[in-house]
N, C-alpha and C positions, 0 to 999 in steps of 0.2 A: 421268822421275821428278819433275823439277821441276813440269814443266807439270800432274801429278796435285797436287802441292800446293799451288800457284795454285787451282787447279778448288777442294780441301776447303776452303780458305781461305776462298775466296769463298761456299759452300756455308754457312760458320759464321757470316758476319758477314750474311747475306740475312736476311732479317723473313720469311722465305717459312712456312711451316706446317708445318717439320718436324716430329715428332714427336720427342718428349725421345730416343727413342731410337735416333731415328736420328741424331741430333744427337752422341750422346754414339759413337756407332760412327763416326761423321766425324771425331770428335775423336780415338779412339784411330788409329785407318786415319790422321790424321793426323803424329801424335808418332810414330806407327812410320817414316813414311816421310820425315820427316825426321832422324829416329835412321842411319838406313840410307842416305840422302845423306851425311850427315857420316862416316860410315864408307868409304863409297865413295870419298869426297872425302880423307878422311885415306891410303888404302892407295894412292892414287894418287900422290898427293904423294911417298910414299916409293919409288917406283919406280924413279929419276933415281940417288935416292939408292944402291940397292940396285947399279945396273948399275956407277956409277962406282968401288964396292970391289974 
């Protein structure tokens, strides 16, 4: 997951010829997948927590 948002990152800040619209669909496919790392990243963290109660 990470390494896909490396890729859109790089994909938004390029001068290359996108098209508005594609542009703007890199940016959402973006904020979703890092919406969705921090979620993954949050329910993990409490895992440790969960086994030691």
């Amino acid at each position: 997951m990470r390494a896909r948002i490396a890729e859109l990152e790089r994909d938004l800040m390029t001068t290359s010829s996108q098209g508005r619209h594609r542009r703007l669909e890199a940016g959402h496919e973006l904020r979703n997948a890092k919406f969705r790392l921090k979620r993954l990243e949050e329910c993990i963290a409490e895992i440790p927590e969960r086994l030691e109660r």
